[in-house]
MMTF fields as JSON, N, C-alpha, C and O atoms, coordinates in Angstrom:
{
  "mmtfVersion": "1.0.0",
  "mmtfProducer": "UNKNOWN",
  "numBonds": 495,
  "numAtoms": 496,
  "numGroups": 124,
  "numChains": 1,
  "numModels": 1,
  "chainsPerModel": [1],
  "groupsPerChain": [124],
  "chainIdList": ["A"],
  "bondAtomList": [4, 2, 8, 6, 12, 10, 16, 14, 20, 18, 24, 22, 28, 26, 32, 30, 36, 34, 40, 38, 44, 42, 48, 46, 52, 50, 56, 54, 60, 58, 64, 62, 68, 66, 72, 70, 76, 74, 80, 78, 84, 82, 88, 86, 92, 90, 96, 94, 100, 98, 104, 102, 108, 106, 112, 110, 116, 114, 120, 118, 124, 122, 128, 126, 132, 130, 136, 134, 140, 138, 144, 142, 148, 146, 152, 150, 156, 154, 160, 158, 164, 162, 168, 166, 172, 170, 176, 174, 180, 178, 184, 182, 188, 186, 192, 190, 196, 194, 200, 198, 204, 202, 208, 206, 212, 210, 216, 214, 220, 218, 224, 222, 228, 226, 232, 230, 236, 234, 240, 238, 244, 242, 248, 246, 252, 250, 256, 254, 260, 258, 264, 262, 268, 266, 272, 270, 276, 274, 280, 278, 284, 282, 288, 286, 292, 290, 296, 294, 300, 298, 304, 302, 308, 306, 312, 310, 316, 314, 320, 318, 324, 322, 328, 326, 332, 330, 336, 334, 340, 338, 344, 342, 348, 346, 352, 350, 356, 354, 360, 358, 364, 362, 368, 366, 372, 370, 376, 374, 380, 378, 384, 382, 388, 386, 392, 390, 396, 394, 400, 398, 404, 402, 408, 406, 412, 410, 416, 414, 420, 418, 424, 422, 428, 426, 432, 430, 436, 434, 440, 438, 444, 442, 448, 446, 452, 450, 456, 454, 460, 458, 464, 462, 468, 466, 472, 470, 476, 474, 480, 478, 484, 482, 488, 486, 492, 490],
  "bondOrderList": [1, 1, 1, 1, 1, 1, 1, 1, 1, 1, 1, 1, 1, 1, 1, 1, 1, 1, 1, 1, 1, 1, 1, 1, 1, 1, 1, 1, 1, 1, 1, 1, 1, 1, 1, 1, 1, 1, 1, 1, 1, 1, 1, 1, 1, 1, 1, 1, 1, 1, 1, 1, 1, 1, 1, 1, 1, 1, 1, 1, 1, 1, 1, 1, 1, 1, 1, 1, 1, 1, 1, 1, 1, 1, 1, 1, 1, 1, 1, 1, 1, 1, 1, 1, 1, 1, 1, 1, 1, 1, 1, 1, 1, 1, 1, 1, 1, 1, 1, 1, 1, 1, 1, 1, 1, 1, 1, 1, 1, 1, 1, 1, 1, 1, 1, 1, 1, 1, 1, 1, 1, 1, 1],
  "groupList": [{"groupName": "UNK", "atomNameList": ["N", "CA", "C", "O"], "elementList": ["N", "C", "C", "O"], "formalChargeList": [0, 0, 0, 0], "bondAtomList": [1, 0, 2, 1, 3, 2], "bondOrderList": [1, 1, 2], "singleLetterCode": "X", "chemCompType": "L-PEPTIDE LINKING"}],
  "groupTypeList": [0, 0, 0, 0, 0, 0, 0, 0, 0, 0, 0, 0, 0, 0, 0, 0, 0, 0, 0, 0, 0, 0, 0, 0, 0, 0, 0, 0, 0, 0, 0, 0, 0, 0, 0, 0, 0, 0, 0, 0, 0, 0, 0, 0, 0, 0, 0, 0, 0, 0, 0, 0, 0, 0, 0, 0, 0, 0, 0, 0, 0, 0, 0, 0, 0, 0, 0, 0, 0, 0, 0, 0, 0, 0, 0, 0, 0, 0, 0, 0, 0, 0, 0, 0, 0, 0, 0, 0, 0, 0, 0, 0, 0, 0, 0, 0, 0, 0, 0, 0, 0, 0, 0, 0, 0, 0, 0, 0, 0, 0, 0, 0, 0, 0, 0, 0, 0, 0, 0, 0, 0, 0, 0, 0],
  "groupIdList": [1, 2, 3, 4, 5, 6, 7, 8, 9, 10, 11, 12, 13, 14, 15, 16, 17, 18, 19, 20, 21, 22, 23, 24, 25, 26, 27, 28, 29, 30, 31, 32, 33, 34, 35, 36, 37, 38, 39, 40, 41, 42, 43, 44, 45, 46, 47, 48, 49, 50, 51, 52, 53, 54, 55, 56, 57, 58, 59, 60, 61, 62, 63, 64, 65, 66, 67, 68, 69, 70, 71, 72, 73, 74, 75, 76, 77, 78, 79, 80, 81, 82, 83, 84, 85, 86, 87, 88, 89, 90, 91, 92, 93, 94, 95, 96, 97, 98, 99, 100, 101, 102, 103, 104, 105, 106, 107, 108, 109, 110, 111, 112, 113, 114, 115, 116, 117, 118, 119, 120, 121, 122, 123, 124],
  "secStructList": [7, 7, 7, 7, 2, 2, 2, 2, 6, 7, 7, 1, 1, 7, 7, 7, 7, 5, 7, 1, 1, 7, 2, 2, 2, 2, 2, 2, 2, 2, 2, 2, 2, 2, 2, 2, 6, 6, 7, 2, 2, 2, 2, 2, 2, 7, 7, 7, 7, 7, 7, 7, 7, 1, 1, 7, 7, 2, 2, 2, 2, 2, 2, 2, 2, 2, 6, 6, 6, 6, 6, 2, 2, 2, 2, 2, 2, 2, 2, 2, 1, 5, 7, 2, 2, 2, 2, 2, 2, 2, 6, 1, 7, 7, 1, 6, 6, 2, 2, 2, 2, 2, 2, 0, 0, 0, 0, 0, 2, 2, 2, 2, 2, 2, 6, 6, 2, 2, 2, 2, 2, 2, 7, 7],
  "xCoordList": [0.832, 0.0, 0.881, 1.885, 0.467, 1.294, 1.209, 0.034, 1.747, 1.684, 1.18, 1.426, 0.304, -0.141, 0.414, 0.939, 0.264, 0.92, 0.536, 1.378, -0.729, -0.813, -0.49, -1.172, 0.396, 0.635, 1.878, 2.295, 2.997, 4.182, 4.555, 5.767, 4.15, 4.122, 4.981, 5.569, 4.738, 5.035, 4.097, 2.989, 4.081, 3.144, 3.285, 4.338, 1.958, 2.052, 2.524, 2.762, 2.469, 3.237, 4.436, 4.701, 5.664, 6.856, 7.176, 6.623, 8.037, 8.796, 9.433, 9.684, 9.787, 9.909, 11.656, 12.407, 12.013, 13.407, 14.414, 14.261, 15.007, 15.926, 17.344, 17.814, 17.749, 18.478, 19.833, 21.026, 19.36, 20.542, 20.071, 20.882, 18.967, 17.886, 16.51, 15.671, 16.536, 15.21, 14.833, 13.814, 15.982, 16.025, 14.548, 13.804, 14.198, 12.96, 11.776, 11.16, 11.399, 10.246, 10.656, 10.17, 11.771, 11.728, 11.545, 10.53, 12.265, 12.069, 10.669, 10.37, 10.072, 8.129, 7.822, 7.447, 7.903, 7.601, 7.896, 7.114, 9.057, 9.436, 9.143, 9.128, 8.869, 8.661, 7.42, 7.072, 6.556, 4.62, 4.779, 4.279, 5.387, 5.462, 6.209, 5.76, 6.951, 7.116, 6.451, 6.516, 5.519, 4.733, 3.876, 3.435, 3.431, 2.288, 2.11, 1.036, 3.607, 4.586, 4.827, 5.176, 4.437, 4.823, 6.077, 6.04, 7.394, 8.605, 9.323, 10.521, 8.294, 9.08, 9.862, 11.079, 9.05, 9.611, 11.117, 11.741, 11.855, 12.839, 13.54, 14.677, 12.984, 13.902, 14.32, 15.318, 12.932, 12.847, 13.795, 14.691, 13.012, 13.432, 15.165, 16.011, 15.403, 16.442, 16.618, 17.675, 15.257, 15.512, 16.52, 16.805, 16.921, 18.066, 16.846, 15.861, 16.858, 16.156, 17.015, 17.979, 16.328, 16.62, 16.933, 16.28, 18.014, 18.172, 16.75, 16.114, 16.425, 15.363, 16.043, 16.999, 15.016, 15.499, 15.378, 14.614, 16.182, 16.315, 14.579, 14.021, 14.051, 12.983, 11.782, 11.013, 11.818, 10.982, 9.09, 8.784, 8.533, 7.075, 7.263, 8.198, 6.129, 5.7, 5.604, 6.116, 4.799, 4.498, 5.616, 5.65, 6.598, 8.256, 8.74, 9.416, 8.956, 9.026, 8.601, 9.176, 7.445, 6.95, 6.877, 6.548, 7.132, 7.683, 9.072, 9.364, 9.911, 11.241, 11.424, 12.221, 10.642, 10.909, 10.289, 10.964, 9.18, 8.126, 9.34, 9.374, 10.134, 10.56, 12.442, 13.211, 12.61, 13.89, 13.656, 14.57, 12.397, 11.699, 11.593, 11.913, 11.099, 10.465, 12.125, 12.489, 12.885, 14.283, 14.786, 15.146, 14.96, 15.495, 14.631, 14.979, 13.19, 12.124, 12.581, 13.587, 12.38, 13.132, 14.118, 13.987, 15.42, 17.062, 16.563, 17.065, 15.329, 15.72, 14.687, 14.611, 14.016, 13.098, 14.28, 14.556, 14.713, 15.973, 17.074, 17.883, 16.888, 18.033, 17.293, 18.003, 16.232, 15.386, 14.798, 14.468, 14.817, 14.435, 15.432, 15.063, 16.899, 18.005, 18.544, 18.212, 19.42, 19.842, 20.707, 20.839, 21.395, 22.57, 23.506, 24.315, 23.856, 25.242, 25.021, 25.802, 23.87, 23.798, 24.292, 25.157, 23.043, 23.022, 24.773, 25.25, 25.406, 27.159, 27.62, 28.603, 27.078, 27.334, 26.735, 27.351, 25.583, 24.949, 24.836, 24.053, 25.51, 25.447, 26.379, 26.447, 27.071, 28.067, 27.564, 27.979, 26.226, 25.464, 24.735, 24.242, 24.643, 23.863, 22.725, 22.292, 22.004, 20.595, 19.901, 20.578, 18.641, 17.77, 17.56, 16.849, 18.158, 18.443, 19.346, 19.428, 20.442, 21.664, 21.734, 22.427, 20.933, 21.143, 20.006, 19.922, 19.436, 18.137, 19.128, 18.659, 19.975, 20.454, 21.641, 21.949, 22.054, 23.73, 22.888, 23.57, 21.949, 21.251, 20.684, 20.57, 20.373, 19.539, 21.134, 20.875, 22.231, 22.769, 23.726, 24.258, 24.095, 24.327, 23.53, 24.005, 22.405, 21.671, 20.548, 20.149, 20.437, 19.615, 20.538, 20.554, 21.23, 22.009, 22.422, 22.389, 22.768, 23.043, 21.839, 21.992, 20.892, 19.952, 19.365, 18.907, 19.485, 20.058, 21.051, 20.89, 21.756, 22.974, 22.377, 22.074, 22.158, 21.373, 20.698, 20.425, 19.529, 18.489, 19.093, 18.196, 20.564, 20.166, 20.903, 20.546, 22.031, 22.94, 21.815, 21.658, 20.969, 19.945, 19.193, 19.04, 18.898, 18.519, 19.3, 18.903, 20.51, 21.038, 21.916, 22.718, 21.493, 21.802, 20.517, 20.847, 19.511, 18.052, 18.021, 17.412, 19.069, 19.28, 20.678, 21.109, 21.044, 22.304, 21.559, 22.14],
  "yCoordList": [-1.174, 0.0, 1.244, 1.321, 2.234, 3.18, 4.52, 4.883, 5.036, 6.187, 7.065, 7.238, 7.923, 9.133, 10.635, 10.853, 11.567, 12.735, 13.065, 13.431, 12.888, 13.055, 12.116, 11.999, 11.131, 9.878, 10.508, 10.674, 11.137, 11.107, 12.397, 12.369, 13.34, 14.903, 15.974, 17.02, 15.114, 15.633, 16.283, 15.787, 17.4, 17.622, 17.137, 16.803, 17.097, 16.164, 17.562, 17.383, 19.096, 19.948, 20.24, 20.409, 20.314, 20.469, 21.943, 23.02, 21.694, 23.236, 23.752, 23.029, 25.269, 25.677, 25.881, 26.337, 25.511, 25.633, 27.002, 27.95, 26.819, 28.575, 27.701, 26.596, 28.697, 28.44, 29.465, 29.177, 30.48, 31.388, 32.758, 33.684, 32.895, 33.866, 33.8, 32.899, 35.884, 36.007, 35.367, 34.737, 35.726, 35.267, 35.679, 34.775, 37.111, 37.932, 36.984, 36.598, 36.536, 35.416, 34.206, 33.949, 33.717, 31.87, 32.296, 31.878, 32.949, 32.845, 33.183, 32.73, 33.882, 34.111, 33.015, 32.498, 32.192, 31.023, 29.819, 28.923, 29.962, 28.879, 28.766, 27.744, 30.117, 30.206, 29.677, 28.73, 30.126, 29.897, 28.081, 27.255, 27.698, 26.4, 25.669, 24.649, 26.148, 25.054, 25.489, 24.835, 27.099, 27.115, 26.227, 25.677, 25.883, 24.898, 23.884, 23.558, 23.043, 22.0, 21.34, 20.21, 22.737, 23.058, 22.302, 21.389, 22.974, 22.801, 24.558, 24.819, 25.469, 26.873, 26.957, 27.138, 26.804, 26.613, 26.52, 27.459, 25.285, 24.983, 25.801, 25.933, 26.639, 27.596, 28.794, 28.999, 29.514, 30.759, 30.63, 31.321, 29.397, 29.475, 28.831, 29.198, 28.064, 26.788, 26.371, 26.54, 25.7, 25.493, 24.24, 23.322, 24.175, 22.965, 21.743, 22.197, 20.529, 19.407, 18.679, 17.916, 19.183, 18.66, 16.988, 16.353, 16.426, 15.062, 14.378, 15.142, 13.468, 13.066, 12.32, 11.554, 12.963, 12.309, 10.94, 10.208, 10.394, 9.273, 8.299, 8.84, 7.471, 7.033, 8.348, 8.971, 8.588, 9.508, 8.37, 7.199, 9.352, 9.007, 8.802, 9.144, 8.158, 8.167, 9.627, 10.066, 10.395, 11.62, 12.261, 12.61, 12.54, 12.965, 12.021, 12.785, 11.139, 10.863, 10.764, 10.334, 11.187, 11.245, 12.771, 13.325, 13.682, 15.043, 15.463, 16.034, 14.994, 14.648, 14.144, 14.65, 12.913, 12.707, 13.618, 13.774, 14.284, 15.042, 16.524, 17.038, 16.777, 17.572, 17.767, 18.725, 16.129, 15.871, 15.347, 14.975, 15.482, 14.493, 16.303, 16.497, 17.157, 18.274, 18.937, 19.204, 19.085, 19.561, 18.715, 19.544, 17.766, 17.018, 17.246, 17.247, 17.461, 17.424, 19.132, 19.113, 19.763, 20.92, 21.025, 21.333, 20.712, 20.665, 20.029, 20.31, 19.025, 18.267, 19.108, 18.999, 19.842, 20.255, 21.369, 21.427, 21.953, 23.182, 22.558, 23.177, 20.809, 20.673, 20.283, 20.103, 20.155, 19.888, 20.909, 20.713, 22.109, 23.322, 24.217, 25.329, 23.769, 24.341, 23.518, 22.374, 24.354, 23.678, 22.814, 22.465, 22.37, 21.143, 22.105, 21.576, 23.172, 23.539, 24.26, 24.086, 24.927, 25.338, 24.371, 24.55, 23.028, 22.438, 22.102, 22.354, 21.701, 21.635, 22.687, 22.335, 24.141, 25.465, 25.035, 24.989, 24.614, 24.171, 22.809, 22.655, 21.968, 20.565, 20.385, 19.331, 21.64, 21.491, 21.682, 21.13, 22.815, 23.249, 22.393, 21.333, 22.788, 21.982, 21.987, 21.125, 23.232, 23.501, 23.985, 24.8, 23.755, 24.577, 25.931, 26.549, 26.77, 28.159, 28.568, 29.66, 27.609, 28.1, 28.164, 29.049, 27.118, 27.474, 28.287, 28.774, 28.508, 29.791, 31.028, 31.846, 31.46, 32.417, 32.758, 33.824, 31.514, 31.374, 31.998, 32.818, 31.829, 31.805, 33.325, 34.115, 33.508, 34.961, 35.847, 37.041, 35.713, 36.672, 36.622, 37.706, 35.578, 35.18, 36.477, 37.577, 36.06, 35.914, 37.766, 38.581, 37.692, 38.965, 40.162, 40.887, 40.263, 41.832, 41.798, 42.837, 40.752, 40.836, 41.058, 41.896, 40.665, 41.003, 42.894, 43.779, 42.914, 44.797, 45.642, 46.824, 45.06, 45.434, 45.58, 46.649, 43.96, 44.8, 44.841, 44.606, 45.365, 46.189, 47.503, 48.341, 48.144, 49.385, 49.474, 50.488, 48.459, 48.835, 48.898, 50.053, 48.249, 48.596, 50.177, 50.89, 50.28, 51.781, 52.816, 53.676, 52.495, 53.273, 53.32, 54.009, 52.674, 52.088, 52.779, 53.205, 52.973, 53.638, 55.435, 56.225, 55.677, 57.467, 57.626, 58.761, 56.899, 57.131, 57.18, 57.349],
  "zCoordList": [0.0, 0.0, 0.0, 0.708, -0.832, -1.165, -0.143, -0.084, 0.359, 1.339, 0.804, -0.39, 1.491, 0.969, 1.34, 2.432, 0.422, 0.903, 2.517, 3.337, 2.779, 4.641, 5.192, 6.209, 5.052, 5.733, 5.824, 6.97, 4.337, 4.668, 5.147, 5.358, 5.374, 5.437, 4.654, 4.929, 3.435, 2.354, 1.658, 1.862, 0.75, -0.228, -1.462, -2.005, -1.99, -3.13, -4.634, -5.829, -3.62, -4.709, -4.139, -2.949, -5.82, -5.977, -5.256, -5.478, -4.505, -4.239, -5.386, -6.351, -5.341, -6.47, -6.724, -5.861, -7.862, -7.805, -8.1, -8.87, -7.578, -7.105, -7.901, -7.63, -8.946, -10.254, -9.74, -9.847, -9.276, -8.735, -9.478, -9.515, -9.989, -10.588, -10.201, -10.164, -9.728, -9.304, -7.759, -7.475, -6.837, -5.602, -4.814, -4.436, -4.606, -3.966, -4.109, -3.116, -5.587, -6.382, -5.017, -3.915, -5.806, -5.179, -3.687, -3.128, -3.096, -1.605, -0.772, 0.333, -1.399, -1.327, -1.305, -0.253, -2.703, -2.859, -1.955, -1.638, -1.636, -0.598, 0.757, 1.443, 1.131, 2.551, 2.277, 2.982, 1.288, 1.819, 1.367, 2.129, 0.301, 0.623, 2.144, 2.669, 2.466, 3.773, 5.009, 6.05, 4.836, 5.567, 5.482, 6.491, 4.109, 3.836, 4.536, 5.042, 4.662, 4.752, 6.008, 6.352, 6.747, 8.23, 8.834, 9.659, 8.148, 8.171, 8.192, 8.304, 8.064, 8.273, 9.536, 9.531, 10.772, 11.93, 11.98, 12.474, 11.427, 11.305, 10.929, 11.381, 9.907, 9.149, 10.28, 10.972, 10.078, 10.948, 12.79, 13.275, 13.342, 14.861, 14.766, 15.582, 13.894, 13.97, 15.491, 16.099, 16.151, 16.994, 17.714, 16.944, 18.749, 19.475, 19.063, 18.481, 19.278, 20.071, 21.331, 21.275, 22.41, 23.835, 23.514, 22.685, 24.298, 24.356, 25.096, 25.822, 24.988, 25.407, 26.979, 27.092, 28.193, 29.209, 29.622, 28.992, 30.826, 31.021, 31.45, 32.405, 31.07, 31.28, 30.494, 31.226, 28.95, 28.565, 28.644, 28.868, 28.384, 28.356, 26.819, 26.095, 26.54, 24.979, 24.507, 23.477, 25.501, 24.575, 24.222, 23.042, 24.925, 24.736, 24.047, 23.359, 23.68, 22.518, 21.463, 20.463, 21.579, 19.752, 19.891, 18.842, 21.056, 20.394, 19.872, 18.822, 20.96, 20.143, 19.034, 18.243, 18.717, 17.422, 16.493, 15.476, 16.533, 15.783, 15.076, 13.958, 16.27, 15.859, 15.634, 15.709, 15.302, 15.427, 13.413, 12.678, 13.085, 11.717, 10.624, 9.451, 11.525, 10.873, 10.45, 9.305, 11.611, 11.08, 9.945, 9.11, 9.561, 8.616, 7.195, 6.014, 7.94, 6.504, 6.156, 5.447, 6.288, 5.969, 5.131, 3.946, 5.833, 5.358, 3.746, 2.658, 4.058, 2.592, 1.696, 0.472, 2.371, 1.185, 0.596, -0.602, 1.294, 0.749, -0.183, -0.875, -0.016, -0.999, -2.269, -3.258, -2.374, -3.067, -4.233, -5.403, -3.374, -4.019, -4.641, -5.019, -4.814, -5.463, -6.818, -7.127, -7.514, -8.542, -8.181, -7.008, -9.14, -8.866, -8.663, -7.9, -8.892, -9.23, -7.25, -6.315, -7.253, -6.086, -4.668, -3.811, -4.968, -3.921, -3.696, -2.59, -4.468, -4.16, -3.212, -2.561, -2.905, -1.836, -0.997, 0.068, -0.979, 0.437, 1.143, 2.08, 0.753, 0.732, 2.157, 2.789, 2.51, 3.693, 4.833, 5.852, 4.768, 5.886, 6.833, 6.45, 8.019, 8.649, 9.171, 9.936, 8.69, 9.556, 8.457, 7.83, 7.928, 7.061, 7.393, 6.6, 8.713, 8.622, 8.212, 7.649, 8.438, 8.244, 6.539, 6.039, 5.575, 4.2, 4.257, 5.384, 3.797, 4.381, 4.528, 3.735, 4.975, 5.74, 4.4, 3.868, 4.19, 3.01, 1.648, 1.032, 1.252, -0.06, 0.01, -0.926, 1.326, 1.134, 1.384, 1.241, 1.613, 1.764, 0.649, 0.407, -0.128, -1.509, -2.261, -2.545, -2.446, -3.923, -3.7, -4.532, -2.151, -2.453, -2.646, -3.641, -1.665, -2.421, -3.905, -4.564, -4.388, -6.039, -6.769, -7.657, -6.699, -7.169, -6.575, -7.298, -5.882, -5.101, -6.146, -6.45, -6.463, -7.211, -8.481, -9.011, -9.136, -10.657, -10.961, -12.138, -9.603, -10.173, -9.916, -9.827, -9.721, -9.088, -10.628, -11.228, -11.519, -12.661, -13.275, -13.669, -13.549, -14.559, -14.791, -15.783, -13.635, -12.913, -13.717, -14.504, -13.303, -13.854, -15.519, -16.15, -15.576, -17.247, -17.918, -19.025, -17.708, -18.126, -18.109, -18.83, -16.819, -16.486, -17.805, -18.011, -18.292, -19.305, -20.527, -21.599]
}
């Protein structure tokens, strides 16, 4: 029997792929997808996961795991949502904020930059 997108907490839509063009677009896009996804968390907080204590309850453990599953589902949707040439820059990182963080400080000021050469390529 085949898993379903609410079985695996996956969506059954593609994230959108970030080429290394038009950073402002993909990253709109990406955030409201893993909001969708409910894997933003990961991004935004990059929170720790506490070791699970000695003699845990069930419920501590299926929160630990809940959110030891959502960090990983993340990391992979971000490798998912880059090109090949990209994912090779981010393939070293270790937190879906931390590439989150590498990509926006990459890719948005350049895109800052030529929109301002263009700008001014139009006043000439």
């Amino acid at each position: 029997m085949e898993a379903s997108a609410s079985t695996t907490g996956f969506s059954t839509i593609t994230p959108p792929v970030f080429d290394g063009e038009n950073y402002q677009a993909w990253a709109m896009k990406m955030q409201a997808y893993m909001e969708g996804a409910d894997f933003w968390d990961a991004v935004e907080e990059d929170y720790e996961v506490a070791a699970l204590p000695d003699n845990p309850t069930m419920n501590q453990i299926g929160y630990h795991k809940e959110r030891v599953t959502t960090k990983a589902k993340a990391k992979s949707c971000l490798y998912a949502a880059v090109s090949a040439t990209l994912f090779t820059r981010i393939m070293r990182l270790q937190s879906a904020k931390a590439i989150w963080d590498y990509l926006k400080t990459e890719y948005e000021g350049d895109e800052k930059i030529r929109g301002m050469k263009v700008l001014n390529l139009m006043r000439v």
